[in-house]
Backbone bond lengths (Angstrom), bond angles and torsions (degrees), N, CA, C in turn:
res aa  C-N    CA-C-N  psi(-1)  N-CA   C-N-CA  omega(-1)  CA-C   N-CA-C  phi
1 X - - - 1.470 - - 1.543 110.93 -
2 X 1.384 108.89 -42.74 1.796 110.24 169.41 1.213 99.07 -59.57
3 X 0.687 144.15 -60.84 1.868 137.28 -130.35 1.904 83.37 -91.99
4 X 1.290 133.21 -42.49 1.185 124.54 161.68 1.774 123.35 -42.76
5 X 1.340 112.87 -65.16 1.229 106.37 -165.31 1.931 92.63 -70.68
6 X 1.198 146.04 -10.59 1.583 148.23 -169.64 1.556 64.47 -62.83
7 X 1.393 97.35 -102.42 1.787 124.22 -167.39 2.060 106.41 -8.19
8 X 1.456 110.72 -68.46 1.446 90.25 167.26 1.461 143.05 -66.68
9 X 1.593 115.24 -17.71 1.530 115.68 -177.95 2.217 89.42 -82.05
10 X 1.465 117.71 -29.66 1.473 110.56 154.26 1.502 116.85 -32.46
11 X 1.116 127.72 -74.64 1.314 145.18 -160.03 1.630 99.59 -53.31
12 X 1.630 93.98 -51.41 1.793 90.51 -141.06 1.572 85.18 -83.29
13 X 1.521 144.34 13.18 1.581 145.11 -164.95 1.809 84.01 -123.46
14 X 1.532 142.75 -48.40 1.042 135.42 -156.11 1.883 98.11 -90.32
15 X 1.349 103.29 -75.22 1.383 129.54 -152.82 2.070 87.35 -75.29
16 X 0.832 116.65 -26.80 2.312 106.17 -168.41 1.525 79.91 -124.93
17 X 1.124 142.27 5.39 1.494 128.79 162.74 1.716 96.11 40.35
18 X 1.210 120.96 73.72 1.488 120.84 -164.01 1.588 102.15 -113.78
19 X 1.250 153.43 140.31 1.645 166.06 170.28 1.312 84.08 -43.35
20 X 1.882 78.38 147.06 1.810 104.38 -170.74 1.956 81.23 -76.17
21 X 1.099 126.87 -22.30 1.676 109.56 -160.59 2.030 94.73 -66.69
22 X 1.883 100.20 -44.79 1.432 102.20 -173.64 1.459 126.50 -41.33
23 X 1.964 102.57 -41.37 1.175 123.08 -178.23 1.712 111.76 -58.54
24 X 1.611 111.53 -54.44 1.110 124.14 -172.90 1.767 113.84 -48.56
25 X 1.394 116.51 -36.57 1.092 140.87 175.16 1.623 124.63 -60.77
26 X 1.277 101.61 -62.15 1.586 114.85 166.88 1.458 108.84 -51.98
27 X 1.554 113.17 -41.38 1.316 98.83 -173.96 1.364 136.73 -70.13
28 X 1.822 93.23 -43.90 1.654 110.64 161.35 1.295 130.46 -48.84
29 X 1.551 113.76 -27.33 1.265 115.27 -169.98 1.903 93.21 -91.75
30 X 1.234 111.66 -22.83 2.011 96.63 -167.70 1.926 97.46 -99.50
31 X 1.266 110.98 -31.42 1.541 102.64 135.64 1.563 115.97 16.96
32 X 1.661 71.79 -109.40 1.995 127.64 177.74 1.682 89.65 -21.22
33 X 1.245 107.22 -62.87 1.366 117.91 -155.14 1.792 97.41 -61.34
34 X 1.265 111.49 -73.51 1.227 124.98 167.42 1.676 128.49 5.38
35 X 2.231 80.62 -75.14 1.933 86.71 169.37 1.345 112.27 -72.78
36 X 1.229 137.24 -5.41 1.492 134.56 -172.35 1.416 110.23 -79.17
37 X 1.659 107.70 -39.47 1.711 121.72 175.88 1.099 101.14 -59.71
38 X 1.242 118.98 -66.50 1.483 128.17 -171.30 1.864 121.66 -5.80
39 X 1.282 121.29 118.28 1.171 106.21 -178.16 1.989 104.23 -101.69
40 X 1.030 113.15 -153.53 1.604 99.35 -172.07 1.324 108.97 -78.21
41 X 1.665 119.84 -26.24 1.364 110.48 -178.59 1.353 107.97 -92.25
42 X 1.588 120.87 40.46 1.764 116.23 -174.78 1.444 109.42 56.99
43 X 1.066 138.06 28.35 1.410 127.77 179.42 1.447 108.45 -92.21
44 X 1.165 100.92 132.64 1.919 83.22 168.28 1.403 106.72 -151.23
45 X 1.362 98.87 160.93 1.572 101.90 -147.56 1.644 114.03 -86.92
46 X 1.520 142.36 137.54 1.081 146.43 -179.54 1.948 107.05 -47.53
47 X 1.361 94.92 142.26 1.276 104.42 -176.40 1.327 127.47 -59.87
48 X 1.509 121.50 -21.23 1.381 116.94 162.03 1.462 128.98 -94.08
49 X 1.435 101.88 30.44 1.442 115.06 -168.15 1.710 85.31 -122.25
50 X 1.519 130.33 2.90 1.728 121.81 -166.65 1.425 85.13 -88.83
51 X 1.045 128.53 149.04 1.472 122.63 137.23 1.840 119.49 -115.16
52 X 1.178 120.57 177.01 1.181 120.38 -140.93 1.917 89.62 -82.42
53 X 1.321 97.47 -32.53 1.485 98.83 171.30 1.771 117.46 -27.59
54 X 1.667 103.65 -60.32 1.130 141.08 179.54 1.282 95.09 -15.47
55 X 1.722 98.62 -89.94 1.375 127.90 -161.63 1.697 107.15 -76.61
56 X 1.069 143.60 -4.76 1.243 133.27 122.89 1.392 123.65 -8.06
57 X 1.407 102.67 -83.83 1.747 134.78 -172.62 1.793 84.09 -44.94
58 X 1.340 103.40 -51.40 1.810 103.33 -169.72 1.724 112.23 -56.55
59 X 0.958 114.87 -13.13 2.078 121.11 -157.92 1.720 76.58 -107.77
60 X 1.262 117.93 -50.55 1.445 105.14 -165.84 1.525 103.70 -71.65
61 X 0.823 127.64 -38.20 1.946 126.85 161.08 1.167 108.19 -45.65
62 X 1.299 128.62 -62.78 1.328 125.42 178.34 1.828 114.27 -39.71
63 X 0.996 84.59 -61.35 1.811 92.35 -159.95 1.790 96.45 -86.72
64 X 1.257 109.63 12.18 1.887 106.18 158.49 1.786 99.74 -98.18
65 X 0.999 101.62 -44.99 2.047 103.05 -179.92 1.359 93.47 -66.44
66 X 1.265 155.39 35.00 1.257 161.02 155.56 1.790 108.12 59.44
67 X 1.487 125.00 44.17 1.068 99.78 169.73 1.567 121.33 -98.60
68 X 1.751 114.94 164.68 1.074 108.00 -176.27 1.372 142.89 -82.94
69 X 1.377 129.83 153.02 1.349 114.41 -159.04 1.180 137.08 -24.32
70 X 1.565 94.69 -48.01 1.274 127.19 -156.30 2.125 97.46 -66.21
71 X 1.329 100.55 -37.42 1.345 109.26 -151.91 1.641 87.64 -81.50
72 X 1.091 111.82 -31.50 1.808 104.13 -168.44 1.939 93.95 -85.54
73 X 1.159 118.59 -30.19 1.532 112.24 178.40 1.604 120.90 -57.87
74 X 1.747 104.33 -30.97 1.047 124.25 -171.89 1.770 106.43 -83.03
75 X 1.267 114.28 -51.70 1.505 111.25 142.57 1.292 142.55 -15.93
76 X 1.089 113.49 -72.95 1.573 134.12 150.27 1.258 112.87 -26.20
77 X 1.454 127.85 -61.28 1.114 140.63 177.85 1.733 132.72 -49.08
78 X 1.808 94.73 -32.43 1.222 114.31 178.75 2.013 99.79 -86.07
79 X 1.584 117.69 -44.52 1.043 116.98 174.78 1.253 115.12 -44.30
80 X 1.154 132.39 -76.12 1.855 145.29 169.62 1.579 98.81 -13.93
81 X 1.317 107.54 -82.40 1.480 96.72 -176.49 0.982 140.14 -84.37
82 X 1.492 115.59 16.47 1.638 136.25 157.92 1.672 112.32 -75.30
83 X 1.374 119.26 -54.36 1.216 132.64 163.34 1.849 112.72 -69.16
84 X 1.119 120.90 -25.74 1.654 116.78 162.43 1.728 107.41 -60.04
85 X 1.061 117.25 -51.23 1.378 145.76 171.60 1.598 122.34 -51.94
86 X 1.316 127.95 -6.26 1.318 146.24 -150.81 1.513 93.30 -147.98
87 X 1.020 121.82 -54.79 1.671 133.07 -167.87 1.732 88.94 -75.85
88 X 1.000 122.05 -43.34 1.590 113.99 -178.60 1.665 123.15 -92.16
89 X 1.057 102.20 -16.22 1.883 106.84 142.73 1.313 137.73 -110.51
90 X 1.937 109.97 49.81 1.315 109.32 -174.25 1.516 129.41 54.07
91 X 1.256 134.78 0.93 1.117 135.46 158.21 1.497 129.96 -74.68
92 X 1.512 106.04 -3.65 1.766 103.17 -177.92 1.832 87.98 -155.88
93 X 1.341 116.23 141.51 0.993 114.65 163.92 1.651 142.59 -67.36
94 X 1.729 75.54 -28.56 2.191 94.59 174.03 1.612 102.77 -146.89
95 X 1.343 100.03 178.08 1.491 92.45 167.71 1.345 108.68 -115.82
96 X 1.321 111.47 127.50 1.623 121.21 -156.30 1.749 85.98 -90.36
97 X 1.205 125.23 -23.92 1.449 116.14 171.42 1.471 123.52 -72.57
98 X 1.009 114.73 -8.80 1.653 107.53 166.93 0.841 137.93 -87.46
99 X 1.328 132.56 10.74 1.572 143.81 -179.56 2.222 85.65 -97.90
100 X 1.233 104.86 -42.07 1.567 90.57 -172.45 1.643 120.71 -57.44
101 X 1.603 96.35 134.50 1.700 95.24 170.98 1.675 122.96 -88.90
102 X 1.263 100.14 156.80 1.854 89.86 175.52 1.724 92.04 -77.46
103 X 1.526 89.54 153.69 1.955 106.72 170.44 1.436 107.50 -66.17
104 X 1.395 126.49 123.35 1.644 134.27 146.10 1.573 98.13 8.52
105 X 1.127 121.47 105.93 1.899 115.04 154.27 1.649 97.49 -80.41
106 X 1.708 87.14 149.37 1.517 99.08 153.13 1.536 118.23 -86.56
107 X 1.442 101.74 137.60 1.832 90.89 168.13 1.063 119.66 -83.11
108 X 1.389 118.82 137.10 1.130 150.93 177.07 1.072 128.15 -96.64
109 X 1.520 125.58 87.82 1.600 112.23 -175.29 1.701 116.78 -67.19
110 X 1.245 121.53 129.33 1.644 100.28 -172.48 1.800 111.18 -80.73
111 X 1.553 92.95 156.09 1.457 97.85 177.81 1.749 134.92 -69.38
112 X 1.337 125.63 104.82 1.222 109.70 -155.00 1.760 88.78 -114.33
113 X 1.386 100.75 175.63 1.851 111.20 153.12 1.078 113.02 -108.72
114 X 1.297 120.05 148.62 1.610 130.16 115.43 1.118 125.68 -3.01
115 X 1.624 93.86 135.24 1.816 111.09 -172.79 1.701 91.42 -73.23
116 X 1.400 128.24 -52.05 1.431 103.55 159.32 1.280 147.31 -14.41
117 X 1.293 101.31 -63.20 1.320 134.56 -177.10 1.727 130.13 -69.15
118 X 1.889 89.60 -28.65 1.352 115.89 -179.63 1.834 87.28 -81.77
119 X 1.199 131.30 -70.60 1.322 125.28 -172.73 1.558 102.74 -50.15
120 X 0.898 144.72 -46.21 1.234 135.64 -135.71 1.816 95.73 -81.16
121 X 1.976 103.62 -45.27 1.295 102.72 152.09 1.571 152.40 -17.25
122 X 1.308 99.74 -57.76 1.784 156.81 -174.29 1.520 89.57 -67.12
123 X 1.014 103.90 -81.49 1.928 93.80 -172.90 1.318 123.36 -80.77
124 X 1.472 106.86 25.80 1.520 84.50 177.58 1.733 101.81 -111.63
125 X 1.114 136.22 -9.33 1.350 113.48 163.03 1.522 128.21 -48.16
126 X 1.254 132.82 138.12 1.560 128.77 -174.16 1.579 112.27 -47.77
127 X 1.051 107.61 166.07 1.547 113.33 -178.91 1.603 92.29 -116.60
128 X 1.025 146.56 -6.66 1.496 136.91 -133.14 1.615 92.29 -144.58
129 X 1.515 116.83 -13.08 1.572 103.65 -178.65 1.386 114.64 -129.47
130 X 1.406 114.63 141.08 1.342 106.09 179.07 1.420 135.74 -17.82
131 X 1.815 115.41 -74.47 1.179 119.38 177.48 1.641 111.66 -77.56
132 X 1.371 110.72 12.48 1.418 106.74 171.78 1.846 99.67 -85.66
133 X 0.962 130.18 -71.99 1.556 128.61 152.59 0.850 109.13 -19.16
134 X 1.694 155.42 -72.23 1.396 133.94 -174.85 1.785 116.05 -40.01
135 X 1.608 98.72 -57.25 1.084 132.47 -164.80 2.059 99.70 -46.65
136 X 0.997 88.13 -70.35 2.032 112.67 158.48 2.144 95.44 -24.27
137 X 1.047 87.67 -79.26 1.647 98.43 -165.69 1.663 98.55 -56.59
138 X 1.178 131.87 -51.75 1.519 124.89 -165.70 1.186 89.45 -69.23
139 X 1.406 157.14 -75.87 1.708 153.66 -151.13 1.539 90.42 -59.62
140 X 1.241 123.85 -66.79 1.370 95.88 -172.62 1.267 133.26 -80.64
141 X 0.965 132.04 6.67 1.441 156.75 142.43 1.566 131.53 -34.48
142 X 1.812 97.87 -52.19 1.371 118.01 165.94 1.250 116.43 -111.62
143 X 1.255 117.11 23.44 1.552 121.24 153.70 1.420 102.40 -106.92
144 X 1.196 129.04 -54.90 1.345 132.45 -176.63 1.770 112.03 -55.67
145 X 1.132 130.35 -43.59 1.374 120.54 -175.51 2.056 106.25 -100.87
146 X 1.581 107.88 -5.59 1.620 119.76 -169.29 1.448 117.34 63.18
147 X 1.112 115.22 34.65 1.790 141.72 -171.75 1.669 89.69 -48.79
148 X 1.825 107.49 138.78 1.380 85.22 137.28 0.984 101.53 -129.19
149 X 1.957 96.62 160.38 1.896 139.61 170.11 1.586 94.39 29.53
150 X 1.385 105.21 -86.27 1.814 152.18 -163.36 1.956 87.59 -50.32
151 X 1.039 117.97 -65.72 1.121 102.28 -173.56 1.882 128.57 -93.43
152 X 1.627 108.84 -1.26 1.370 114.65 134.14 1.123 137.15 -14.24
153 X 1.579 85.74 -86.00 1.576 103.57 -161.65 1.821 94.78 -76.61
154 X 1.184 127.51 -38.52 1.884 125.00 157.51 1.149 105.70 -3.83
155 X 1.637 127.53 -76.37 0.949 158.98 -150.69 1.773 110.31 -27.27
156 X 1.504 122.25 114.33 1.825 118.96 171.45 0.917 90.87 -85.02
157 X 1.781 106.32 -172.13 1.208 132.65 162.60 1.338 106.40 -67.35
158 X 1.858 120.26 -53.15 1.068 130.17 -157.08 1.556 108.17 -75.62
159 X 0.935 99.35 2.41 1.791 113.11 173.68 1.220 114.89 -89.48
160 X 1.338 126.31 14.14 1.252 114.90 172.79 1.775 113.82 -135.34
161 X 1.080 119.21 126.74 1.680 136.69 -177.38 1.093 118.75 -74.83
162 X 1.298 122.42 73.55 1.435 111.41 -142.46 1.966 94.82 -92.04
163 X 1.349 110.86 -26.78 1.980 102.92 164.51 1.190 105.69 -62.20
164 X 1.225 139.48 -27.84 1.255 135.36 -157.30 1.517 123.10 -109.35
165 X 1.239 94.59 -10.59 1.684 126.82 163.56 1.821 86.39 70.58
166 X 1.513 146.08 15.31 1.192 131.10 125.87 1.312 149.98 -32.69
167 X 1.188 125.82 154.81 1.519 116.72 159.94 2.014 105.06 -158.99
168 X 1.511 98.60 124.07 1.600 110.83 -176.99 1.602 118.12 -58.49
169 X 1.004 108.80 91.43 1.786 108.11 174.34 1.424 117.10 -83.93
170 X 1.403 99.96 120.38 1.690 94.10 170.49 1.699 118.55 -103.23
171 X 1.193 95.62 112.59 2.095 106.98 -177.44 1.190 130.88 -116.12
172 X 1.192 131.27 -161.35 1.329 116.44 -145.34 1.636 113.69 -46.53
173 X 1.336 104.70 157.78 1.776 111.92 174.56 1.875 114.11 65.15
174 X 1.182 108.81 4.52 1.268 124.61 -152.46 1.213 135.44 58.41
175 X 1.520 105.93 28.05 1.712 93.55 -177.74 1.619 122.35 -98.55
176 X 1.213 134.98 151.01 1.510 132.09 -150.68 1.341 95.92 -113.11
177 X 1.456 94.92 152.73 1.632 101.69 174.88 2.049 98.01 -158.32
178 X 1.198 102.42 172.82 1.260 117.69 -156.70 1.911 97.19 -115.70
179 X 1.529 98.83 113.70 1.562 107.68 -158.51 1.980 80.26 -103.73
180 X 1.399 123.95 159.18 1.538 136.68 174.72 1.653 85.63 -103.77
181 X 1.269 94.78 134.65 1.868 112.84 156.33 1.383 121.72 -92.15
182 X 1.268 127.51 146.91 1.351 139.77 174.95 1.649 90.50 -78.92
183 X 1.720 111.40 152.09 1.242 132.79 127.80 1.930 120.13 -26.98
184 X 1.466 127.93 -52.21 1.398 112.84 -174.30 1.636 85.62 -85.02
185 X 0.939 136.41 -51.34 1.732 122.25 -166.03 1.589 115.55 -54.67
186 X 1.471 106.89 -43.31 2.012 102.48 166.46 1.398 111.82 -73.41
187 X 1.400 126.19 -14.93 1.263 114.21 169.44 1.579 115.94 -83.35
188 X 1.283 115.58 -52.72 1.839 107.24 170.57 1.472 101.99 -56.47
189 X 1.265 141.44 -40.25 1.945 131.82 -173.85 1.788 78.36 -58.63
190 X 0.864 147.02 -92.95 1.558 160.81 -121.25 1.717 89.83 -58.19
191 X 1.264 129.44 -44.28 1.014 137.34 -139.31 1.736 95.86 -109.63
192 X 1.307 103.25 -41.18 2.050 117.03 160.83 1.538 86.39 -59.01
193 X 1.061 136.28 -84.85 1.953 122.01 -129.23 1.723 97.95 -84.47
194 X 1.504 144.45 2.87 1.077 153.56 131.45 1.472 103.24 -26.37
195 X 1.351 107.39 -80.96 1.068 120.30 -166.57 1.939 114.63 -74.37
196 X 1.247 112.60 -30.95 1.153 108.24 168.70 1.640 128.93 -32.56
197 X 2.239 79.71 -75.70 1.575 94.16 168.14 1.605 139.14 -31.96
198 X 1.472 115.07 -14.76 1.188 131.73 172.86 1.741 109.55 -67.03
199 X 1.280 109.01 -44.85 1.179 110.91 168.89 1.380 122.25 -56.37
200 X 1.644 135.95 110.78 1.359 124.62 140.96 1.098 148.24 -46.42
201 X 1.506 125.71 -8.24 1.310 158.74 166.99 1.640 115.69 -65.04
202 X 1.231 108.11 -44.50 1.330 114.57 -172.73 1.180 110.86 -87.12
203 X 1.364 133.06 141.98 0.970 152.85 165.56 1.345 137.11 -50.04
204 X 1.381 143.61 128.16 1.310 131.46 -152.32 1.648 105.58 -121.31
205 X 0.932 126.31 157.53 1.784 134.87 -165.13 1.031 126.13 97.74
206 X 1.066 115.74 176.99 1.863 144.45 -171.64 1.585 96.04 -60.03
207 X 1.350 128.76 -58.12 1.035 142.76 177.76 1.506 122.88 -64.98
208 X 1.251 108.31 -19.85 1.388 113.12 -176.01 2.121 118.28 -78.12
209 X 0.958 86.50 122.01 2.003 100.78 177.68 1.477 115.10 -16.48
210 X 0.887 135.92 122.61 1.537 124.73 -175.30 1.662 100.39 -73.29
211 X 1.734 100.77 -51.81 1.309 100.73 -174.98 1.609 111.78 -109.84
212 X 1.498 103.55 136.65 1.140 112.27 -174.99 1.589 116.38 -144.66
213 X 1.505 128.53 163.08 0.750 138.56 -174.32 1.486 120.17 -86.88
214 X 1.799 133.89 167.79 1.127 122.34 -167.25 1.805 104.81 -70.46
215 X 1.078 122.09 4.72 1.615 103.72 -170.56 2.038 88.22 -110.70
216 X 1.493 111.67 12.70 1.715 103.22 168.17 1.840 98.57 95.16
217 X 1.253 109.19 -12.99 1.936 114.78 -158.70 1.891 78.20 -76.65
218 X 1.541 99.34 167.98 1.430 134.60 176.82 1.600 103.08 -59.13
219 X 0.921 165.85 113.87 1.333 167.60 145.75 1.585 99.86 -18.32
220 X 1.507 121.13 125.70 1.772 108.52 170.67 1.742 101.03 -101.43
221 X 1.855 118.51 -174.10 0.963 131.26 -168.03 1.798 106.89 -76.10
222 X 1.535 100.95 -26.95 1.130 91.25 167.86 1.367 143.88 -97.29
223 X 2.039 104.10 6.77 1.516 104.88 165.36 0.895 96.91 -82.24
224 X 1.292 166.29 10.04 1.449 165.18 -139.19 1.626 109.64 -103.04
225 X 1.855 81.89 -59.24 1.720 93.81 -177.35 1.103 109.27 -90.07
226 X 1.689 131.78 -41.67 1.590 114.03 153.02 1.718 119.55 -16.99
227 X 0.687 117.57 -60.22 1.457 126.02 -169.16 1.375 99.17 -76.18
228 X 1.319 142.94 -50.25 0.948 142.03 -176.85 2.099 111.29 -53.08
229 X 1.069 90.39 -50.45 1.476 108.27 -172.35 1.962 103.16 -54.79
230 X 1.505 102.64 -40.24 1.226 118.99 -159.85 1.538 96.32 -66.01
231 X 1.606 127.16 -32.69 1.748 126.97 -149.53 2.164 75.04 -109.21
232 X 0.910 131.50 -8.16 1.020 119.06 167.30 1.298 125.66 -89.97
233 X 0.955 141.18 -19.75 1.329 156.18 162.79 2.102 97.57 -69.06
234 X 1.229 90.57 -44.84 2.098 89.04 -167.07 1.311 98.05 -82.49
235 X 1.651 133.42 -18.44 1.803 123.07 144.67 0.935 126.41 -57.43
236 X 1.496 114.47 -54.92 1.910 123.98 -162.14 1.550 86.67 85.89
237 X 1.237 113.17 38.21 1.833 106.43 143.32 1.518 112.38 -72.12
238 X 1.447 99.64 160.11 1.623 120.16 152.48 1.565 124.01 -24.88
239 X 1.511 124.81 78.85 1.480 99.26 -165.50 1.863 117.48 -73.03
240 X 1.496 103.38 16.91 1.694 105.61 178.96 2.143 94.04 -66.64
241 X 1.069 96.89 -24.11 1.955 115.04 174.57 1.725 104.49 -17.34
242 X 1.287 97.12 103.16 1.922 93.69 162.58 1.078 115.64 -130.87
243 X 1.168 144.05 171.21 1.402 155.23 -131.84 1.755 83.91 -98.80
244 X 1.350 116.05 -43.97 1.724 110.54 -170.51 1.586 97.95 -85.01
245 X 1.277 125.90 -0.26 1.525 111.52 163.18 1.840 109.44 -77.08
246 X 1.039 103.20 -9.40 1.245 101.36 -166.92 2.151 104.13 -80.03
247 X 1.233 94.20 -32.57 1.670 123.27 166.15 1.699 115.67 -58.12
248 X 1.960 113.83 -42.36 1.148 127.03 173.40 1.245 117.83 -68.89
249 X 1.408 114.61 -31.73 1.671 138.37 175.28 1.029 97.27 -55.22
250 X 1.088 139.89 -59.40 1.500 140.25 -94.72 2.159 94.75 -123.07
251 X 1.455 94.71 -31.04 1.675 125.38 -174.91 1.599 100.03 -82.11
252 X 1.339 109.49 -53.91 1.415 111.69 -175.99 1.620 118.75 -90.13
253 X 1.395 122.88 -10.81 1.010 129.93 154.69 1.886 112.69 -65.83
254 X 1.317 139.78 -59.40 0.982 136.42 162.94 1.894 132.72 -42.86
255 X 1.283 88.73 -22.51 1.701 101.74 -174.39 1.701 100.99 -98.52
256 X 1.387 97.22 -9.76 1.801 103.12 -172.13 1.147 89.75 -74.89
257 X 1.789 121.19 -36.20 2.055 114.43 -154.74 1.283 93.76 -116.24
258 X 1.663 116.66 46.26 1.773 122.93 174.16 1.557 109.52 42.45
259 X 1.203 112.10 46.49 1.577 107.81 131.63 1.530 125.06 -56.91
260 X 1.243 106.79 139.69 1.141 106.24 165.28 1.425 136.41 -82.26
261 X 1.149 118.92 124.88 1.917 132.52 -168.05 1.943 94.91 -41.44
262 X 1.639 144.34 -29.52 0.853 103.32 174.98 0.944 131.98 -115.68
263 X 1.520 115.14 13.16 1.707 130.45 134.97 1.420 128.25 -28.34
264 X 1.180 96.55 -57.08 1.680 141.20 -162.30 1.590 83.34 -69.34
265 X 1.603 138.06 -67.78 1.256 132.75 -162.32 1.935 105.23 -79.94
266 X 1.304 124.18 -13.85 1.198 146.28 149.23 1.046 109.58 -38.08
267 X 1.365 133.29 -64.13 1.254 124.45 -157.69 1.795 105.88 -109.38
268 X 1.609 103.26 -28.81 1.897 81.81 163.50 1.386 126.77 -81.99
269 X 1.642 104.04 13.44 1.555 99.11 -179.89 1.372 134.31 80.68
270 X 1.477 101.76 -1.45 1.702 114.89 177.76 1.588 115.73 -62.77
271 X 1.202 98.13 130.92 1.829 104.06 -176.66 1.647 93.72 -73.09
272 X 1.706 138.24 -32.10 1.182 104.88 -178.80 1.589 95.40 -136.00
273 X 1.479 104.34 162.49 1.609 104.97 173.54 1.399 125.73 -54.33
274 X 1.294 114.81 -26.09 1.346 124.29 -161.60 1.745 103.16 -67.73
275 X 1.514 107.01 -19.10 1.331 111.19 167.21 1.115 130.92 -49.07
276 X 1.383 103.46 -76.45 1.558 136.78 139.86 1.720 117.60 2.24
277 X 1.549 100.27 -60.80 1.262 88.13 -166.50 1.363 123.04 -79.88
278 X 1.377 130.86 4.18 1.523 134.04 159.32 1.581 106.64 -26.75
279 X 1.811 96.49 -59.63 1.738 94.03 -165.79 1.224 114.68 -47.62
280 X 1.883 125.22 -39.73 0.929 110.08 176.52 1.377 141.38 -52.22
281 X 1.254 127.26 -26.13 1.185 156.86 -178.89 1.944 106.66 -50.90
282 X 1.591 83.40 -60.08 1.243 102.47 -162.90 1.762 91.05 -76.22
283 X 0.776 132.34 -38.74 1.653 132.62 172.82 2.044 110.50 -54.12
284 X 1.170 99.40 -34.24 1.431 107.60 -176.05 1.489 86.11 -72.99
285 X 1.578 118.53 -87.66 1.000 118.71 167.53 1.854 131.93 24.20
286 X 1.522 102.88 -78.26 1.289 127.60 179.73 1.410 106.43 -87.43
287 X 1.610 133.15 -19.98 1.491 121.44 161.04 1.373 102.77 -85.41
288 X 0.831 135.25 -6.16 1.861 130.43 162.70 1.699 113.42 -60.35
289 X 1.817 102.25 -64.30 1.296 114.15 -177.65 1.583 105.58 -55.33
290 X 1.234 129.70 -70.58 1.616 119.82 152.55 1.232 109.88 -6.80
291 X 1.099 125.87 -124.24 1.806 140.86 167.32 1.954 102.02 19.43
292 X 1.595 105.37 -66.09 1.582 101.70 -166.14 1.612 99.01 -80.79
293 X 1.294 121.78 -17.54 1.488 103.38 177.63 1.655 130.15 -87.70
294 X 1.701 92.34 -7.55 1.699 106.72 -162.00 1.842 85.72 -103.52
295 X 0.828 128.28 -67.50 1.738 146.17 -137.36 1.784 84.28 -72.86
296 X 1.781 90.53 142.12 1.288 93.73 177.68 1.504 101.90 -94.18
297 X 1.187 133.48 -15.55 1.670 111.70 170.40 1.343 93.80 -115.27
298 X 1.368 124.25 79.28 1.643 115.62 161.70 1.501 102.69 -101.18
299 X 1.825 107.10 -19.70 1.609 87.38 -158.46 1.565 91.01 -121.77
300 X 1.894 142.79 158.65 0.967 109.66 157.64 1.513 141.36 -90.71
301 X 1.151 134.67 -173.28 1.582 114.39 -149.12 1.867 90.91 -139.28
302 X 1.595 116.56 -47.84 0.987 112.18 144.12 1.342 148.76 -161.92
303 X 1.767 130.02 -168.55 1.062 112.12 -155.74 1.694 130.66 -61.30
């Protein structure tokens, strides 16, 4: 079973050229699986010897140790094409994972702000200090194009169109697509790489990080939300606030002023609509709350 899952996290890093995060993922989750087989002397049994029975017993473990849907669906997910993957190089006869269903999700409307709320955000980094200007350019940056975190901080110099008011994002799986910039987001970048260039530290070219930190290094996902957390606390925003709400904003703000849903999945990069259509939800949602608070017969008054 080791020398199996080696051979597929091989494949899916050589042959699907797949993100070290994808890799990291597949592994943890067949792992998981791994110590669960495990009998007391570590033995565990070859993959065409599982049957689906098996891994049953495994989903019902899962979801008795209380994990959440989401996390055992995502599981599942790695099983299927671990066992697709085994069944197509003679190592398993079937895939005992495909008869399994993912568990019922709950829907979840995601948490967004206010166009208020989004400005009120927006101006509060300094104007007067270095990383206050960076800081300026990254928020509006990933509000203005609905970036996420991961493909932020991605971000070159040479990645950005600046006649064309573009900039090339590369996202999930690596595939690229062409995000439109706002007017305030090319004006804070314009006003970031001014001030950058001052730095000797930082790096110069096509290739070089747009956003970076005071020692010149690549900015990671988690200075992102550090910082993020920090301008939330100096509003009295929502601290549920993450860097990909700023992405949720950004979806449901556009569908609020009748964008269209496949624009809308255009520009966050979703391989299918069904993604997409959360925002709508959440747009109904918020024209409801409207509707019962404005309308004089929305609610009744009496019997």
């Amino acid at each position: 079973m080791q020398s199996a899952v080696a051979r597929f996290l091989r494949y899916l890093h050589v042959e699907r050229n797949a993100a070290e995060l994808t890799l990291k993922s597949y592994r943890e989750d067949l792992l998981t699986l791994i110590e669960y087989l495990s009998d007391e002397q570590g033995v565990v049994p070859r993959p065409r010897d599982l049957t689906t029975q098996d891994l049953r017993r495994y989903v019902a473990a899962m979801h008795e140790a209380g994990y959440a849907k989401t996390s055992v669906s995502r599981r599942l997910a790695s099983l299927r094409s671990f066992f697709r993957f085994c069944q197509r190089e003679g190592l398993s006869d079937s895939n005992p994972a495909k008869p399994l269903r993912n568990p019922r999700r709950e829907k979840k409307l995601p948490h967004f702000l206010s166009t208020d709320e989004i400005g009120s955000l927006l101006q509060t980094p300094p104007r007067d200090e270095p990383l206050g200007l960076r800081d300026r350019a990254l928020l509006e940056t990933m509000y203005s194009a609905g970036l996420r975190v991961s493909e932020l901080v991605g971000m070159n110099d040479g990645d950005i169109d600046w006649e064309n008011e573009l900039v090339r994002i590369r996202g999930k799986g690596r595939k690229e697509r062409l995000a439109p910039m706002g007017s305030f987001a090319l004006r804070a970048l314009r006003n970031w790489f001014k001030q950058r260039r001052l730095a000797p530290s930082v790096p110069q070219g096509l290739e070089a990080p747009v956003f970076v930190n005071k020692f010149g290094k690549r900015l990671t996902t988690r200075s992102v939300g550090r910082m993020l957390e920090k301008y939330l606390k100096l509003t009295g925003l929502d601290l549920r606030t993450t860097p990909h709400t700023l992405r949720h904003s950004f979806a449901t703000h556009l569908l609020d002023r009748g964008a269209d849903i496949r624009s809308v999945q255009e520009l966050l990069g979703h391989k299918s609509l069904v993604t997409t259509q959360i925002y709508t939800h959440v747009s109904t949602a918020s024209l409801r709350a409207v509707y019962a608070k404005a309308h004089p017969r929305a609610k009744t008054t009496v019997s």
